[in-house]
PDB file with SEQRES, HELIX, SHEET and CRYST1 records, atoms N, CA, C and O in Angstrom:
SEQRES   1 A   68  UNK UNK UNK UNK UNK UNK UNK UNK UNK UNK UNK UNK UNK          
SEQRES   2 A   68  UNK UNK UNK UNK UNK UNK UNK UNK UNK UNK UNK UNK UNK          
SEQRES   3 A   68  UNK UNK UNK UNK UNK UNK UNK UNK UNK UNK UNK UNK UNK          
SEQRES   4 A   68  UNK UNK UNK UNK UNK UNK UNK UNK UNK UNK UNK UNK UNK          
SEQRES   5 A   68  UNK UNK UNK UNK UNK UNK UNK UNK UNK UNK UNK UNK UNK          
SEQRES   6 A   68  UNK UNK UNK                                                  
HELIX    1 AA1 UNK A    6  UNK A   14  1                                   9    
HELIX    2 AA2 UNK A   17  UNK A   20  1                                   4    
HELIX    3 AA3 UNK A   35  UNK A   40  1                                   6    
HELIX    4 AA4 UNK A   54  UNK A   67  1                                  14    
SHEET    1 AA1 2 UNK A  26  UNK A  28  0                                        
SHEET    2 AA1 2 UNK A  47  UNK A  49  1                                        
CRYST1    1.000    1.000    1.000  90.00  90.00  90.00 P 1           1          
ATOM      1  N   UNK A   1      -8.627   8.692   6.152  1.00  0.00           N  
ATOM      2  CA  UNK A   1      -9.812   7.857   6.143  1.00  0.00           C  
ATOM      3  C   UNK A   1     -10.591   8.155   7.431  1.00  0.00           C  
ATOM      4  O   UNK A   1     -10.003   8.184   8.512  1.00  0.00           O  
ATOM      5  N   UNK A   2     -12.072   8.405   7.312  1.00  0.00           N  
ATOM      6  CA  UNK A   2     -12.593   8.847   8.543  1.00  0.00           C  
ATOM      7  C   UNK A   2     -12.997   7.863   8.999  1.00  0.00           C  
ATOM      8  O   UNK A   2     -14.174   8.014   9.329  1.00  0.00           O  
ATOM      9  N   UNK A   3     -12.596   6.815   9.218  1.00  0.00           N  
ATOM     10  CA  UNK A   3     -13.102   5.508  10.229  1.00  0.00           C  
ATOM     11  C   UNK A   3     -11.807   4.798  10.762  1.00  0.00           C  
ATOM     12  O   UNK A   3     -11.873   4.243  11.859  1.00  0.00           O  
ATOM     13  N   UNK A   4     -11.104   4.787  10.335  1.00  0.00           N  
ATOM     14  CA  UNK A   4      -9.756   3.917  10.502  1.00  0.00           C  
ATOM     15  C   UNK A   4      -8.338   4.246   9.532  1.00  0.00           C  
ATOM     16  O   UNK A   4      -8.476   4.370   8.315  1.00  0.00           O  
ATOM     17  N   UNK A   5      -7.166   4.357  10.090  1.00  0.00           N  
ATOM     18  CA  UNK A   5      -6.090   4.763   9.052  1.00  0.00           C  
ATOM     19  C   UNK A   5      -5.671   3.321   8.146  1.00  0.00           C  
ATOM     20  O   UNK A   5      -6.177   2.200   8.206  1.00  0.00           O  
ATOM     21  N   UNK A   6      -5.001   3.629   7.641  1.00  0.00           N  
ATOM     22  CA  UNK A   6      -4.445   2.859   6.546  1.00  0.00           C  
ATOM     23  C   UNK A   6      -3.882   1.614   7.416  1.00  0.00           C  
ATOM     24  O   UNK A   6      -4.149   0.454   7.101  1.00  0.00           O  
ATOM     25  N   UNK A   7      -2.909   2.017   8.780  1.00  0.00           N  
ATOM     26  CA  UNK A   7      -2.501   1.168   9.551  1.00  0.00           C  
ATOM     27  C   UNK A   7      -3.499  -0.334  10.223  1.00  0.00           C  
ATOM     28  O   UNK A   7      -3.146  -1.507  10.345  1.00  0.00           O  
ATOM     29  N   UNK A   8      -4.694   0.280  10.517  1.00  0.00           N  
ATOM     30  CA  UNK A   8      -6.124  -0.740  10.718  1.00  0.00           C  
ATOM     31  C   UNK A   8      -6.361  -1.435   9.359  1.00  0.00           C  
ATOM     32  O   UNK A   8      -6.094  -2.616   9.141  1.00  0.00           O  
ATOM     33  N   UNK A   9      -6.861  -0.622   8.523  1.00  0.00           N  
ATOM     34  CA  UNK A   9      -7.122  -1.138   7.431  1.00  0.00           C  
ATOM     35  C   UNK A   9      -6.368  -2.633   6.540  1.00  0.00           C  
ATOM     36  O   UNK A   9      -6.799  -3.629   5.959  1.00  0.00           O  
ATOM     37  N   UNK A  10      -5.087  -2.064   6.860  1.00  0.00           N  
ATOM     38  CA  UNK A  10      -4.205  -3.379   6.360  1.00  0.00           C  
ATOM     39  C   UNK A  10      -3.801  -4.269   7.349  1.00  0.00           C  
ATOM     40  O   UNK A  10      -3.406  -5.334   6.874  1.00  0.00           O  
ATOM     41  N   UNK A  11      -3.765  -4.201   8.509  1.00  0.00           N  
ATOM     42  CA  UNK A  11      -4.145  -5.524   9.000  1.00  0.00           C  
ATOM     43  C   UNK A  11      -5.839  -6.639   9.187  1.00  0.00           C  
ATOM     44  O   UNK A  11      -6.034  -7.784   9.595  1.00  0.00           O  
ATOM     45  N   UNK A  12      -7.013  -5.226   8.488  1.00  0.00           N  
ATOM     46  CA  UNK A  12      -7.912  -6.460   8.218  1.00  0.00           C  
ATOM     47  C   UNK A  12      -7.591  -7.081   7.575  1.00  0.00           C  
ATOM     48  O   UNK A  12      -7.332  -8.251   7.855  1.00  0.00           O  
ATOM     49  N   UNK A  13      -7.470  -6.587   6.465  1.00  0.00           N  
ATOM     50  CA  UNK A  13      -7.618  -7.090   4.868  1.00  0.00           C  
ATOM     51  C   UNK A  13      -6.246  -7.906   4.947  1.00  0.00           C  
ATOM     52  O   UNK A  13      -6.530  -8.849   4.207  1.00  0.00           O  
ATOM     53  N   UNK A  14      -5.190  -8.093   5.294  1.00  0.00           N  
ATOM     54  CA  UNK A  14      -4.021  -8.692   5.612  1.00  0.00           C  
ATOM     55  C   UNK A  14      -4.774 -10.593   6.235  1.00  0.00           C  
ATOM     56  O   UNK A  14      -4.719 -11.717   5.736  1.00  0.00           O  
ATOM     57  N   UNK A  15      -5.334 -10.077   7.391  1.00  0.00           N  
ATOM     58  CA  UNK A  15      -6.070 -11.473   8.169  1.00  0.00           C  
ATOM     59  C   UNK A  15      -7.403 -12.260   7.437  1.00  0.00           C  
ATOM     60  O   UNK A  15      -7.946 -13.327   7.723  1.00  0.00           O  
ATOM     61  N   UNK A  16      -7.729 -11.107   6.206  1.00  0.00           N  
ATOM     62  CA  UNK A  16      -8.620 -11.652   5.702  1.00  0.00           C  
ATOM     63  C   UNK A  16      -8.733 -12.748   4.730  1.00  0.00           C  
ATOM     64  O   UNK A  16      -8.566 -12.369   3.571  1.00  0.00           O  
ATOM     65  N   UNK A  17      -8.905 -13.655   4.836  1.00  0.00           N  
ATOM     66  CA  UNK A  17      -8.494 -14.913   3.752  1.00  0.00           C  
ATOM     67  C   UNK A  17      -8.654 -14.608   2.489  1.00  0.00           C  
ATOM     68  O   UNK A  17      -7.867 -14.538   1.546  1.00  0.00           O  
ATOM     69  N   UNK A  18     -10.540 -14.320   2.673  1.00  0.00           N  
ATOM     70  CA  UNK A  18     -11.042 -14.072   1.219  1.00  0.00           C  
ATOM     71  C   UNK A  18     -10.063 -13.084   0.544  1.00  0.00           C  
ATOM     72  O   UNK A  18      -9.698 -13.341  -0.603  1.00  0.00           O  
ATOM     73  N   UNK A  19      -9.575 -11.893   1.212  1.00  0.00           N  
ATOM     74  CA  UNK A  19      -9.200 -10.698   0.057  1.00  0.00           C  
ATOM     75  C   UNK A  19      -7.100 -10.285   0.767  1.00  0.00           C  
ATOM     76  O   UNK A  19      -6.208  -9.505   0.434  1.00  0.00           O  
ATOM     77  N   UNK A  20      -7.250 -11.229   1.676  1.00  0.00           N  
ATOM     78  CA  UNK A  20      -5.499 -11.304   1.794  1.00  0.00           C  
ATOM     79  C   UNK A  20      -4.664 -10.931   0.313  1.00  0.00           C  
ATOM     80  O   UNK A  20      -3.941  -9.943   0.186  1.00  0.00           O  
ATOM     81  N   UNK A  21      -4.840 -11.591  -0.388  1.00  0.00           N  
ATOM     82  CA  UNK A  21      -3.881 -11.947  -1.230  1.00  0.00           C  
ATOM     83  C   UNK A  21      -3.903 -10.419  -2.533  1.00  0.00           C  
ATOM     84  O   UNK A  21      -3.008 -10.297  -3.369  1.00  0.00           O  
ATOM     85  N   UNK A  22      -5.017  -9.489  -2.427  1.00  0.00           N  
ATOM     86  CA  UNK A  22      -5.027  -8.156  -3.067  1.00  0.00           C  
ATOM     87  C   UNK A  22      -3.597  -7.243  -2.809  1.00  0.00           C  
ATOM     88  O   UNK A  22      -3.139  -6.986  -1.696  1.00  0.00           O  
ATOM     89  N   UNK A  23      -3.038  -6.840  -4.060  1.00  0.00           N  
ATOM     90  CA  UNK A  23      -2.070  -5.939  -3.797  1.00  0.00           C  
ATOM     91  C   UNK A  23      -2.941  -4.566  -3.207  1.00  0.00           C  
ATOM     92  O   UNK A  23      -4.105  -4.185  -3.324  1.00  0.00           O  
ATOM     93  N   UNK A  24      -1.693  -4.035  -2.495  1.00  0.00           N  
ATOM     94  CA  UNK A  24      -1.869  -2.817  -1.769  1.00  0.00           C  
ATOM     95  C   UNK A  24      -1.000  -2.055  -1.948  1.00  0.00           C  
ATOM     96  O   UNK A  24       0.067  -2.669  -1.931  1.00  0.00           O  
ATOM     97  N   UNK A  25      -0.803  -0.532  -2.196  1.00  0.00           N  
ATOM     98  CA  UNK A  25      -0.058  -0.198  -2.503  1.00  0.00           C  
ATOM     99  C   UNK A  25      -0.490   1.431  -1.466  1.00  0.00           C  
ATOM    100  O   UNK A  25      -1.564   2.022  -1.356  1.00  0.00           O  
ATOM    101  N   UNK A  26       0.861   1.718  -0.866  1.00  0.00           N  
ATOM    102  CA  UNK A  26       0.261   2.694   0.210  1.00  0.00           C  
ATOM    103  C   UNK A  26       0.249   4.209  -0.434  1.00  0.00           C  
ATOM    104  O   UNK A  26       0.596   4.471  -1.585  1.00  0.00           O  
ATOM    105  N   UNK A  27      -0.012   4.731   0.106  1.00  0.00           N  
ATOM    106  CA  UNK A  27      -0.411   6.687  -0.557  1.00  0.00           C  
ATOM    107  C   UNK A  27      -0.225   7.575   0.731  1.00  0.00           C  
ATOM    108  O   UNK A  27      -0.863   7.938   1.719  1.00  0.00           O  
ATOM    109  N   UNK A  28       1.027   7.717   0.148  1.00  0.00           N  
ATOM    110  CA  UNK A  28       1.401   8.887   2.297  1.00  0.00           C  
ATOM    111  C   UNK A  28       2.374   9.849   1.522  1.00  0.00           C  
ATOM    112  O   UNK A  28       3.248   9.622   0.685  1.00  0.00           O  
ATOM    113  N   UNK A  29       1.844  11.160   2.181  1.00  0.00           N  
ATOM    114  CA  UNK A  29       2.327  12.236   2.126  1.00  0.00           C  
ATOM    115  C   UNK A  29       3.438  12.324   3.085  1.00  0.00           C  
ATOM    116  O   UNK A  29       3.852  13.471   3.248  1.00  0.00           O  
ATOM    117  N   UNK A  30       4.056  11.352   3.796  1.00  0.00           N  
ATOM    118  CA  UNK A  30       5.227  11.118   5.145  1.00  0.00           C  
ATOM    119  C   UNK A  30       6.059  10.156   4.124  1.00  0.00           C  
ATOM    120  O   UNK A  30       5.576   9.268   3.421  1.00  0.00           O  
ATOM    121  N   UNK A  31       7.723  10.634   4.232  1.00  0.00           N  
ATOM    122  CA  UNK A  31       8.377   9.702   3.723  1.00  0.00           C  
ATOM    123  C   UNK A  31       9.807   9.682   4.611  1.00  0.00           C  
ATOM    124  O   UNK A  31      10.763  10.087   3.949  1.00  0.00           O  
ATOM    125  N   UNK A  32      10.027   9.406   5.565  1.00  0.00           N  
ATOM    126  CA  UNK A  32      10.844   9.598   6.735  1.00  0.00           C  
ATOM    127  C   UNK A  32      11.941   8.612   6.535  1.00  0.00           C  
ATOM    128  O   UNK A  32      11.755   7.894   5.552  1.00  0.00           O  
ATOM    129  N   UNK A  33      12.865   8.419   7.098  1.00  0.00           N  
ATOM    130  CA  UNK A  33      14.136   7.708   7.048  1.00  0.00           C  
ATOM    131  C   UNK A  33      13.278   6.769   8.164  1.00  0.00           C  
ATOM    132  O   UNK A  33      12.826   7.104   9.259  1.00  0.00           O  
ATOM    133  N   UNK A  34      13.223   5.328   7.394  1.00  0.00           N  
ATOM    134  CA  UNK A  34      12.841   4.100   8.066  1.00  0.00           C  
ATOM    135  C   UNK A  34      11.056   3.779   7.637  1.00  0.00           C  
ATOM    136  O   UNK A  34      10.359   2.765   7.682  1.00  0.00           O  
ATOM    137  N   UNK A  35      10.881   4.776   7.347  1.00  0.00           N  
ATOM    138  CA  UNK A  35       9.417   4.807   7.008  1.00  0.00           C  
ATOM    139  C   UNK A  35       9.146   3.330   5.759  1.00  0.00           C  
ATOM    140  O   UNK A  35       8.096   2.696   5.871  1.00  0.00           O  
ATOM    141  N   UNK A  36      10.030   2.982   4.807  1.00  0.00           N  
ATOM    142  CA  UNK A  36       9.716   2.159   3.822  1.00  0.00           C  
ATOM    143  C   UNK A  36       9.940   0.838   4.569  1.00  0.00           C  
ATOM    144  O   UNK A  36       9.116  -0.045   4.331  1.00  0.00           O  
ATOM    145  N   UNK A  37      10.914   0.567   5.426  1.00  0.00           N  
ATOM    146  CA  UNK A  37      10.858  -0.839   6.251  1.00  0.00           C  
ATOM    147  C   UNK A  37       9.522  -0.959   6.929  1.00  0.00           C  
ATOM    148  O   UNK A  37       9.140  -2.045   7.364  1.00  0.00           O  
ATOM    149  N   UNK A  38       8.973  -0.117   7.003  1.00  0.00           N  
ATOM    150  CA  UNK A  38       7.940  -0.013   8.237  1.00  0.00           C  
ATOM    151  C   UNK A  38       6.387  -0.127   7.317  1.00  0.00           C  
ATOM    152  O   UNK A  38       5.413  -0.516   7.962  1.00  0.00           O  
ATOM    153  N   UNK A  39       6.208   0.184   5.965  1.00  0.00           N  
ATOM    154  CA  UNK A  39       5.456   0.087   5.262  1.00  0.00           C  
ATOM    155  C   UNK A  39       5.694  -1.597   4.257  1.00  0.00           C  
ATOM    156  O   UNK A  39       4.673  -2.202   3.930  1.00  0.00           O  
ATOM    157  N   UNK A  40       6.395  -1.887   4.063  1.00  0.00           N  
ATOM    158  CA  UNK A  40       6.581  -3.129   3.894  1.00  0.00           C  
ATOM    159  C   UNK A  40       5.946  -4.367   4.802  1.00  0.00           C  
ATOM    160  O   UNK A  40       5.075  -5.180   4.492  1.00  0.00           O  
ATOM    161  N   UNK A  41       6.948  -4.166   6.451  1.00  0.00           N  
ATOM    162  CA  UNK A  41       6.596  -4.814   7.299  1.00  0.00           C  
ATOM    163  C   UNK A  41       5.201  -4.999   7.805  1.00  0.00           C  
ATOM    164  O   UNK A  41       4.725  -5.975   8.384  1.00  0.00           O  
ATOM    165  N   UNK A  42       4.694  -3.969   7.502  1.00  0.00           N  
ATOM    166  CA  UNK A  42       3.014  -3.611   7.627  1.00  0.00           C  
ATOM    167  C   UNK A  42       2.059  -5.118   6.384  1.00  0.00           C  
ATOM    168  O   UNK A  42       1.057  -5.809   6.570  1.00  0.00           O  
ATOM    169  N   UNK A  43       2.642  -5.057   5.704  1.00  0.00           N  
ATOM    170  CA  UNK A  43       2.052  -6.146   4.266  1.00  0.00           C  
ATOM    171  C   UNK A  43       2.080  -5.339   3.245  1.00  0.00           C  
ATOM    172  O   UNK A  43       2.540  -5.982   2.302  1.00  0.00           O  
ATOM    173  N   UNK A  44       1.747  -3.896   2.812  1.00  0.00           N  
ATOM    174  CA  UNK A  44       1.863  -3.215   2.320  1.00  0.00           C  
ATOM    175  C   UNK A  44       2.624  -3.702   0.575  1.00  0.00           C  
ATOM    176  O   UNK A  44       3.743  -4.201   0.689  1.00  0.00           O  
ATOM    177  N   UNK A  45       2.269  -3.620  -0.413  1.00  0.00           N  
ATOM    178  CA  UNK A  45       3.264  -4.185  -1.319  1.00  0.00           C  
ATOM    179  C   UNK A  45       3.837  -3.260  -2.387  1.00  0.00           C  
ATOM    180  O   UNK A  45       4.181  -3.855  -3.408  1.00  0.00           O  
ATOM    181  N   UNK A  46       4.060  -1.622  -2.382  1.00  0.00           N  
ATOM    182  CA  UNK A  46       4.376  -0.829  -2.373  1.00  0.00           C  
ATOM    183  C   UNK A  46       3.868   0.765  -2.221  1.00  0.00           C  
ATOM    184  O   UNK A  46       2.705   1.088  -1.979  1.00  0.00           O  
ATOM    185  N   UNK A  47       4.567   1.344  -2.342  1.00  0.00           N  
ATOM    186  CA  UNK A  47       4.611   3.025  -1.989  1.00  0.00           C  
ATOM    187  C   UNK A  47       4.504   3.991  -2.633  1.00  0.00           C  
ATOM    188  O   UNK A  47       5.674   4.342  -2.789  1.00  0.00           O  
ATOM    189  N   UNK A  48       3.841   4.740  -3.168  1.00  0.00           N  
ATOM    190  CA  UNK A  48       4.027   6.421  -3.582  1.00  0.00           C  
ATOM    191  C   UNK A  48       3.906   7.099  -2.555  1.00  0.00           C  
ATOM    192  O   UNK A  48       3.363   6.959  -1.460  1.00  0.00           O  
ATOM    193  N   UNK A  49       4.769   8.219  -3.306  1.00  0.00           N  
ATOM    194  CA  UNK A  49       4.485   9.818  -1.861  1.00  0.00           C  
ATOM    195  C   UNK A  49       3.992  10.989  -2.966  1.00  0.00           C  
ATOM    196  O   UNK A  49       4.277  11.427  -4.081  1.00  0.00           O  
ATOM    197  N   UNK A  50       3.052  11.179  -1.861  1.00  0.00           N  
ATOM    198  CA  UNK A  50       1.523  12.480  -2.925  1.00  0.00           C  
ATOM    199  C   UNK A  50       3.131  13.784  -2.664  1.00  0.00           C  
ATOM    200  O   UNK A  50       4.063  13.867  -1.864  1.00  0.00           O  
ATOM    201  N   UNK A  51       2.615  14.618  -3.957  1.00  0.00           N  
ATOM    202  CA  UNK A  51       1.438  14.024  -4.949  1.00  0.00           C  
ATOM    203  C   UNK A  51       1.504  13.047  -5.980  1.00  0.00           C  
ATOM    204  O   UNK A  51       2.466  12.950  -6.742  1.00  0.00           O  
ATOM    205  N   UNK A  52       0.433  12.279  -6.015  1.00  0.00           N  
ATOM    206  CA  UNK A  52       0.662  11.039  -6.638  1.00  0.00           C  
ATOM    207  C   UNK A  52       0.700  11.518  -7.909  1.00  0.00           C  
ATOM    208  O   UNK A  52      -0.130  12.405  -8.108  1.00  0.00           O  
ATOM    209  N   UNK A  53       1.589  11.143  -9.114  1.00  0.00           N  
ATOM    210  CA  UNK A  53       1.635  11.214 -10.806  1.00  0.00           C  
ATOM    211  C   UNK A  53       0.713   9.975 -11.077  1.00  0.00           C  
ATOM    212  O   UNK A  53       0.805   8.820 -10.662  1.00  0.00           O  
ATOM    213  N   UNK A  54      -0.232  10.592 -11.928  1.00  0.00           N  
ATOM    214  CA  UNK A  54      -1.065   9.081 -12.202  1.00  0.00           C  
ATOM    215  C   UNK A  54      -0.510   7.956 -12.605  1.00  0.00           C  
ATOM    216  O   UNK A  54      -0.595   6.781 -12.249  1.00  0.00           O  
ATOM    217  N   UNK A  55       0.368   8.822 -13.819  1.00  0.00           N  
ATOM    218  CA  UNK A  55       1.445   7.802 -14.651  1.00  0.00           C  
ATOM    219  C   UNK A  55       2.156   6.745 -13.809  1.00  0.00           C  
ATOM    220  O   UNK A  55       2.131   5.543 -14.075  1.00  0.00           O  
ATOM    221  N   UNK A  56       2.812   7.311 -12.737  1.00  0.00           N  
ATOM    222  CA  UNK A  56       3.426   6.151 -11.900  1.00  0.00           C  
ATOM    223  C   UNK A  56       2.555   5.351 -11.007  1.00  0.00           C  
ATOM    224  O   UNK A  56       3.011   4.370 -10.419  1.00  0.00           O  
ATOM    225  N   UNK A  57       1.465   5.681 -10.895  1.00  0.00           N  
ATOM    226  CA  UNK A  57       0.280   4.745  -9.914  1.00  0.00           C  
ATOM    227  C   UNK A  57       0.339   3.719 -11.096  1.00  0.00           C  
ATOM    228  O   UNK A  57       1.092   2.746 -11.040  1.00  0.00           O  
ATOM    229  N   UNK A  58      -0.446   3.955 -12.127  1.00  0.00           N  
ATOM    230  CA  UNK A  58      -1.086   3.128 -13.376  1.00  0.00           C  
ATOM    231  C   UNK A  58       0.153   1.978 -13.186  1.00  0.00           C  
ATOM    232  O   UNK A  58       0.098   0.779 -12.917  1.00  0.00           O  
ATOM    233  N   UNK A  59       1.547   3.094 -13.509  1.00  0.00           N  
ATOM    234  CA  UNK A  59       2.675   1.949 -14.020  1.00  0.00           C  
ATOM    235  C   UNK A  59       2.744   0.945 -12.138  1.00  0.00           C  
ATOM    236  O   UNK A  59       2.760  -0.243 -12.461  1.00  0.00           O  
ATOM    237  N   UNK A  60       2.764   0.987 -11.328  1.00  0.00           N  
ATOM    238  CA  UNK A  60       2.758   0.158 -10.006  1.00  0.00           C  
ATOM    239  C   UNK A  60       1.720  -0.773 -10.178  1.00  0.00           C  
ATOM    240  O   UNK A  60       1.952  -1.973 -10.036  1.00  0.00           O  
ATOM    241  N   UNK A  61       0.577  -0.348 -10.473  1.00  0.00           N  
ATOM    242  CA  UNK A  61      -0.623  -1.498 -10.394  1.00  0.00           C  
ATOM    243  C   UNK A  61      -0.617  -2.312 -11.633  1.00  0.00           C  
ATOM    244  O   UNK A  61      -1.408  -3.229 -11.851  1.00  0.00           O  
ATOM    245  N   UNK A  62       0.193  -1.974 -12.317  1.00  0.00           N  
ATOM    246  CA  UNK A  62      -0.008  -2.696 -13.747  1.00  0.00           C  
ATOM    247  C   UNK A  62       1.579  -4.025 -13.341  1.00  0.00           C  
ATOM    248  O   UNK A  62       1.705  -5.184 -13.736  1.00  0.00           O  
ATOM    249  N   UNK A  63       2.490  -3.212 -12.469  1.00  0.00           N  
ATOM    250  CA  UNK A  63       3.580  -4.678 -12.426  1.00  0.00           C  
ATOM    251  C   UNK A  63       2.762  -5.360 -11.011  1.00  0.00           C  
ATOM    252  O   UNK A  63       2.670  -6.561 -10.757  1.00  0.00           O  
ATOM    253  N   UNK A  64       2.341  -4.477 -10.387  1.00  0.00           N  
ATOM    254  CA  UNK A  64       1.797  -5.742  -8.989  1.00  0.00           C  
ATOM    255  C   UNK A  64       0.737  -6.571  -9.587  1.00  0.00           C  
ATOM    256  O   UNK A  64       0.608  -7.655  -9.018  1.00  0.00           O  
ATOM    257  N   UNK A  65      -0.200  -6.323 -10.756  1.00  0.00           N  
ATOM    258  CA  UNK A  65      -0.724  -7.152 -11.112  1.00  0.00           C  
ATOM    259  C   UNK A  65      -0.705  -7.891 -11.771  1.00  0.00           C  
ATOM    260  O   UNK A  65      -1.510  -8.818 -11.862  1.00  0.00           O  
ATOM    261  N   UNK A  66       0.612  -7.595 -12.684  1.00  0.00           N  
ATOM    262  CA  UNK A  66       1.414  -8.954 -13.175  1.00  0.00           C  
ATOM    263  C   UNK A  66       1.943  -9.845 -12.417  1.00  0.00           C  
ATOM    264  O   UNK A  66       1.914 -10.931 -12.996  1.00  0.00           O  
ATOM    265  N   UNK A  67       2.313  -9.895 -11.615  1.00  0.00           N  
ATOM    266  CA  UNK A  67       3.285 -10.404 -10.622  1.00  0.00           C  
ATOM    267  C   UNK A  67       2.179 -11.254  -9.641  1.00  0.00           C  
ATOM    268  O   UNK A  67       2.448 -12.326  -9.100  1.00  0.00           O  
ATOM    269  N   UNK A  68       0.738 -10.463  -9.519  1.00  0.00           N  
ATOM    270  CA  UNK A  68      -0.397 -11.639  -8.907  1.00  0.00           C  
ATOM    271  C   UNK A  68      -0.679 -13.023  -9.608  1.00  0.00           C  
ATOM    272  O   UNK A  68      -1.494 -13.807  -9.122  1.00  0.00           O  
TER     273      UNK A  68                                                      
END                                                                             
């Protein structure tokens, strides 16, 4: 993102009242030992690692938005 990483980004939208409560779901080409505690702890409400399969995006946003 050319203004701010993902890391900025989700603590606006995290503090933001109006749009807090939007699932997020992160998109990182880094998948490191400790990396998923650390994307969680962030607010984050789950993970793919690119390259992303559409199929499994669709299927993530379709249970986080059941679950809203």
């Amino acid at each position: 993102m050319p203004v701010m990483d993902g890391w900025e980004a989700i603590q606006i939208i995290r503090a933001t009242e109006s749009i807090k409560h939007i699932p997020i779901i992160c998109l990182t080409a880094h998948f490191l030992q400790g990396f998923k505690e650390k994307i969680f702890a962030a607010g984050f409400d789950d993970i793919l690692v690119k390259p992303i399969i559409p199929k499994e995006l669709f299927k993530k946003i379709n249970v986080l938005l059941s679950n809203s």
